[in-house]
C-alpha positions as CSV (number, residue, x, y, z in Angstrom):
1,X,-264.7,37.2,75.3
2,X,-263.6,36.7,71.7
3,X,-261.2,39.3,71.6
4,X,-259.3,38.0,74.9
5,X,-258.0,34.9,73.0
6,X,-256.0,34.3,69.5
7,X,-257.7,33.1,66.4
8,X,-258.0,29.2,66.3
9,X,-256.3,28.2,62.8
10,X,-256.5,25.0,61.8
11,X,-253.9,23.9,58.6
12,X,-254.5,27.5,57.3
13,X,-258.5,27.7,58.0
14,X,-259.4,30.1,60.6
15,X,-262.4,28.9,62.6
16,X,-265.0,31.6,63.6
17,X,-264.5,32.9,67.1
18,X,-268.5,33.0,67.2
19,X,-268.5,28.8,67.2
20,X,-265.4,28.3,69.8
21,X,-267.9,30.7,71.8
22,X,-271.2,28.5,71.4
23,X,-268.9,25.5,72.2
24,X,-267.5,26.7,75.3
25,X,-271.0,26.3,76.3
26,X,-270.7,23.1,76.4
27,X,-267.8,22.7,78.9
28,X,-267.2,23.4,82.5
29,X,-265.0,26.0,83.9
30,X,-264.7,27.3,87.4
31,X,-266.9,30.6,88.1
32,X,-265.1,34.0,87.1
33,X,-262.6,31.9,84.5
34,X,-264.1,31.8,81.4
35,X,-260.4,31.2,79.9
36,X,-261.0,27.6,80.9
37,X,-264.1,26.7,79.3
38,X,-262.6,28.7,76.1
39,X,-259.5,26.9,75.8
40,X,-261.3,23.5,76.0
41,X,-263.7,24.3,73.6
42,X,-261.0,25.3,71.1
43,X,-259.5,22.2,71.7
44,X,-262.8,20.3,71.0
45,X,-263.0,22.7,67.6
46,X,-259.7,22.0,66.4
47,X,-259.8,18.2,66.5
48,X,-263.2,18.1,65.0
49,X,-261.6,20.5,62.4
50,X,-259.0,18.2,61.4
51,X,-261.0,15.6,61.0
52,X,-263.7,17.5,58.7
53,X,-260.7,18.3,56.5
54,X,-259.3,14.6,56.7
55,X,-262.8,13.8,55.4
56,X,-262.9,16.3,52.9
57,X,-259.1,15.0,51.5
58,X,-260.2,11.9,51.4
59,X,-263.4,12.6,49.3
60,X,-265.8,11.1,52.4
61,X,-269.6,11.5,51.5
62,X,-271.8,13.1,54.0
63,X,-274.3,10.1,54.3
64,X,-277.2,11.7,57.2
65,X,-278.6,8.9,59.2
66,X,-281.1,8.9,62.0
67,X,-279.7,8.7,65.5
68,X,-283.2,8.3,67.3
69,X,-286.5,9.6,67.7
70,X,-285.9,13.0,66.5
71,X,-282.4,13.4,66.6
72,X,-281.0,13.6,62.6
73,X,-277.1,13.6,62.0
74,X,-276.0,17.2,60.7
75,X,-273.8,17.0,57.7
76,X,-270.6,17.1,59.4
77,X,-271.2,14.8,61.6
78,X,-271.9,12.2,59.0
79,X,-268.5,13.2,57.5
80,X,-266.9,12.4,60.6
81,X,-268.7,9.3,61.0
82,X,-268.1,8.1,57.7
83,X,-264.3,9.0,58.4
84,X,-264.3,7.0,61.2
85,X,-265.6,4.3,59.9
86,X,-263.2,4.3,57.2
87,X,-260.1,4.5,58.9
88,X,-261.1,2.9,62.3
89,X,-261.1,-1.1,63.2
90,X,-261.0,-3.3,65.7
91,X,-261.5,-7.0,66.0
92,X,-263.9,-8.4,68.5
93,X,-262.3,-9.5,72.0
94,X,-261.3,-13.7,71.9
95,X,-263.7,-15.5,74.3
96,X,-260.3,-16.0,76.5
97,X,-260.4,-12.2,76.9
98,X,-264.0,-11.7,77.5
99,X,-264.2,-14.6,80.6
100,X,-260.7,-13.0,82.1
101,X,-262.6,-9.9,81.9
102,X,-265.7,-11.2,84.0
103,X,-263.4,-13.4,86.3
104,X,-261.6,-10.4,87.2
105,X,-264.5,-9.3,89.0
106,X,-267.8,-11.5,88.7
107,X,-269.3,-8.7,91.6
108,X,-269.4,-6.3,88.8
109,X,-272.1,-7.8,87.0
110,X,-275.3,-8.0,89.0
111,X,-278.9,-7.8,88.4
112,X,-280.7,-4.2,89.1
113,X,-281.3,-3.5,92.2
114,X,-284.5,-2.9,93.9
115,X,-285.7,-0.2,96.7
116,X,-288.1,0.1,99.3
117,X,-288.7,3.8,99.3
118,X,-290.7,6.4,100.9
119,X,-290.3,10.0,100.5
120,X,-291.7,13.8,101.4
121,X,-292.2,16.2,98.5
122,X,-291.9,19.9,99.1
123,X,-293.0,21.3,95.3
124,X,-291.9,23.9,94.0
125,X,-291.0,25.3,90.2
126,X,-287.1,25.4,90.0
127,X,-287.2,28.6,87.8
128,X,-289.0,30.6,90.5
129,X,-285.7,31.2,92.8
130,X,-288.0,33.0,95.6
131,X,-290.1,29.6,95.7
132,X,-286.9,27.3,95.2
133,X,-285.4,29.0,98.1
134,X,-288.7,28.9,100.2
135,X,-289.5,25.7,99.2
136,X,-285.4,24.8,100.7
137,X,-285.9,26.4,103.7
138,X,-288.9,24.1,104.4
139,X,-287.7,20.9,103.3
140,X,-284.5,21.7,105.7
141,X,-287.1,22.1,108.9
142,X,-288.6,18.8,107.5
143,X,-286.0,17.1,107.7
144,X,-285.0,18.1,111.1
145,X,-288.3,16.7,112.0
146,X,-287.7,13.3,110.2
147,X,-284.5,12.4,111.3
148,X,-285.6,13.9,114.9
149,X,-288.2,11.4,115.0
150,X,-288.1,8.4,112.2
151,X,-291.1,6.5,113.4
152,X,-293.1,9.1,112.6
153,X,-291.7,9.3,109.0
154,X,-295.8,8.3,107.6
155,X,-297.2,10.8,110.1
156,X,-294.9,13.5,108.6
157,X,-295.8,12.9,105.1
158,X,-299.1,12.6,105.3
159,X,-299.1,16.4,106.7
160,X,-296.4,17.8,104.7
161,X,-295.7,16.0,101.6
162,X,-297.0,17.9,98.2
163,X,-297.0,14.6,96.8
164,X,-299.9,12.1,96.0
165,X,-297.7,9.4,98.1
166,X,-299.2,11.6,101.2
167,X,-302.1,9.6,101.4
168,X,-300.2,6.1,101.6
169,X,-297.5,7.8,104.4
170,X,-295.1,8.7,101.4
171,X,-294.6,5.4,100.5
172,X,-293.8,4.6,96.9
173,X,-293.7,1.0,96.4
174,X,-290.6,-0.8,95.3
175,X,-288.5,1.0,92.6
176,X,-286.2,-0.2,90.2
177,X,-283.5,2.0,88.4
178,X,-284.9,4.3,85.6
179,X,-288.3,4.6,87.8
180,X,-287.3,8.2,88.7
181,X,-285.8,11.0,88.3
182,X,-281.7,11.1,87.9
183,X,-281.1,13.3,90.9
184,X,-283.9,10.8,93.0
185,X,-281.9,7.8,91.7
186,X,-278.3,9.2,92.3
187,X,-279.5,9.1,96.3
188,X,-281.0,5.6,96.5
189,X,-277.9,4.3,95.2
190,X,-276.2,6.0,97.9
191,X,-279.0,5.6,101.1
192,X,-278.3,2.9,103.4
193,X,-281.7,0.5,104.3
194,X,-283.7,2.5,107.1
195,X,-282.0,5.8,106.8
196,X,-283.2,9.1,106.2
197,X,-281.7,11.1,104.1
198,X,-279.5,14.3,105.6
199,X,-280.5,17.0,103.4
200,X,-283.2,17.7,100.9
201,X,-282.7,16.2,97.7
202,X,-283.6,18.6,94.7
203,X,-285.1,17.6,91.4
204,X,-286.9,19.1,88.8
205,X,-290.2,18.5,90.9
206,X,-288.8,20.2,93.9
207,X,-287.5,18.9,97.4
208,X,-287.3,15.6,98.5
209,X,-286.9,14.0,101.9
210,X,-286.0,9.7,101.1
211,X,-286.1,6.9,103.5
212,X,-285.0,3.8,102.4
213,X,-287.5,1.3,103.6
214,X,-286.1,-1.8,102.2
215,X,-283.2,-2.7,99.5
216,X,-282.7,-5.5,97.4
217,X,-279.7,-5.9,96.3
218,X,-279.4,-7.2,92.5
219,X,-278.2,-11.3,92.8
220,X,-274.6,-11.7,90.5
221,X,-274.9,-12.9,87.2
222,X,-273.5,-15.7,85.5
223,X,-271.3,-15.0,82.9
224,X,-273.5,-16.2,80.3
225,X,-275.9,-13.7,81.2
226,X,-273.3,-11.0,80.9
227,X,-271.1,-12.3,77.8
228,X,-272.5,-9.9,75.2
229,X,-272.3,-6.9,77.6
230,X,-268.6,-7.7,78.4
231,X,-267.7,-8.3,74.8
232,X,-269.2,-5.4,73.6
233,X,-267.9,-2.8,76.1
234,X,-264.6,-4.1,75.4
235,X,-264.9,-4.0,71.4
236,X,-265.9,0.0,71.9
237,X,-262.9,0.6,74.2
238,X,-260.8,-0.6,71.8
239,X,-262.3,1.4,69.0
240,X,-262.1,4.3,71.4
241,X,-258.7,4.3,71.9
242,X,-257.7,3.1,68.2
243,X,-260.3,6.7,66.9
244,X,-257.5,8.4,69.7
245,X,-254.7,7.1,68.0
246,X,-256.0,8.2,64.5
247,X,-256.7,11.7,65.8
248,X,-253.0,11.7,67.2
249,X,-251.8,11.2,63.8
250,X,-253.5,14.2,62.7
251,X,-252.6,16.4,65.1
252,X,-248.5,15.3,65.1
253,X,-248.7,16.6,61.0
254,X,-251.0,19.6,62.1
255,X,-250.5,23.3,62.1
256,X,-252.6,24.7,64.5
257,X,-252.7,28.0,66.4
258,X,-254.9,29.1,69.1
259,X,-255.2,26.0,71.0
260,X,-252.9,23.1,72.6
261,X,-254.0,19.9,71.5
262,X,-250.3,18.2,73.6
263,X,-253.0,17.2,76.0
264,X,-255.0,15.1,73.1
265,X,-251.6,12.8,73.2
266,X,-251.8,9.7,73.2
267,X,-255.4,10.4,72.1
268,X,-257.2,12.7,74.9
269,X,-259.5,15.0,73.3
270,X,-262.2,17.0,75.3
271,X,-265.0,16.1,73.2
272,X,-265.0,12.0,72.2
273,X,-265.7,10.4,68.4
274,X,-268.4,8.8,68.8
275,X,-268.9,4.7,68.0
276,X,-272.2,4.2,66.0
């Protein structure tokens, strides 16, 4: 791939082809157009780039802090960070912006919600593709059956389900959001009460037939309850778009080659600074 695009230089540094390639990686590109992927990755390179060297001019020091459990700042980004932090500031929304904000839309702001759910679990290990297919193929019949006959939901699952939920008719009990699984969650929020849903949903446990036995829908909050949460969404946004306008600058008094940062005005970049 590397030899199918030009050499991404950055003020005079040429960045290695081999890390535009493990960045593209990182980005999505329609199958059979690798081009696509490659050009936003050295996108994402470049503007990191310029700021490493902004750092570096300004004689930033690389102080590594702990994200999380685990998770340690490399070097550079603690330059950037430190960058950032130096050249990047915004003043907290006024209390007359924060309660515009949550009158805009007081719906918005709701407790979690909370589901009714019983399911059917066809297992299978998504590496295997032989059993993920097999493992499809049966959860589609399944839910033929279900939605065929949806009193006998229970019935069903206590026959078919490879889950422990079998013995209770597939029933799970009340759930609230960040009880399962992304992919599980993404269809409650989606599943009407007392429907079945159309096709399998796949996880990293395997295939799973949902029927929403009950929802509770989270009661609106007053704005007191949501004040913080409002102020401090809009206090990143504006940092967000101020670290844009900062990488603009760079980029207007740039020479780069080997990648088209027009689409970074007034501040787009693929991959975003990130607000500590």
């Amino acid at each position: 791939m590397t030899a199918l695009f030009p050499d991404l230089v950055v003020n005079g540094e040429t960045v290695p082809s081999a890390q535009v390639a493990a960045e593209a990686q990182n980005h999505d590109a329609p199958r059979g157009k690798p081009g696509v992927a490659w050009r936003k990755a050295a996108n994402a390179i470049a503007v990191r780039t310029l700021l490493l060297q902004e750092a570096r001019a300004r004689g930033i020091e690389a102080r590594v802090q702990e994200l999380g459990p685990g998770r340690i700042e490399t070097e550079e980004e603690a330059l950037i960070r430190g960058l950032l932090d130096q050249v990047v500031s915004v003043t907290p929304p006024t209390e007359a912006k924060i309660l515009a904000e949550w009158e805009r839309d007081p719906l918005r702001f709701r407790a979690p919600p909370l589901w009714e759910v019983s399911h059917i679990l066809i297992a299978c290990d998504p590496r295997d593709e032989t059993a993920r297919r097999a493992a499809h193929a049966r959860a589609v019949d399944l839910t033929g059956r279900a939605l065929a006959d949806p009193s006998g939901f229970a019935r069903l699952a206590e026959k078919a389900s490879d889950c422990t939920s079998k013995a209770s008719g597939g029933a799970l009990g009340q759930l609230n959001p960040g009880d399962t699984v992304p992919e599980f969650e993404a269809a409650l929020r989606t599943l009407p009460e007392g429907e079945i849903t159309a096709d399998p949903v796949p996880t990293r446990h395997g295939w799973h037939i949902i029927r929403m036995d009950a929802v509770a829908t989270g009661a609106v909050l007053p704005f007191d309850a949501v004040r913080q949460k409002i102020a401090d969404a809009m206090e990143k946004a504006s940092w967000v778009r101020a670290a844009r306008e900062f990488i603009e600058t760079l980029v207007t008094s740039a020479e780069i080659s080997g990648a088209d940062l027009r689409s970074v005005s007034p501040g787009r970049a693929d991959h975003e600074p990130q607000h500590h």
